[in-house]
Residue, then its C-alpha position, 0 to 999 in steps of 0.5 A: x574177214x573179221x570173225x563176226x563176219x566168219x560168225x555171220x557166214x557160219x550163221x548164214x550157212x546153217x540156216x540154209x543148209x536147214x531150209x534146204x532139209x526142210x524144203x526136202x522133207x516137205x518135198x517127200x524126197x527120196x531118204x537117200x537124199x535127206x540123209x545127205x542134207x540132214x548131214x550137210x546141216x548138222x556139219x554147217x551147224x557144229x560149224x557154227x556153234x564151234x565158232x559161237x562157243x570162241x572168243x574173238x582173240x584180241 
């Protein structure tokens, strides 16, 4: 895998661990439960946002 394609992932991966959050929230779930997701998004956007921050090595 080629590290745009790692970026594309982690990219990939942030969206739609917020759109489940969002999706969550709108649902009125239980806190528990939001907090969990609220968590998994932050991890999958730090994830991301770590790979951005990096310089592909050439």
């Amino acid at each position: 895998m080629t590290f745009q394609q790692t970026l594309d992932l982690a990219e990939l991966e942030a969206d739609i661990a917020f759109e489940r959050y969002l999706a969550a929230f709108e649902a009125d779930e239980h806190p528990a439960f939001l907090d969990s997701l609220t968590t998994q998004a932050q991890l999958a956007q730090d994830r991301y946002s770590t790979l951005a921050d990096k310089e592909p090595a050439h």
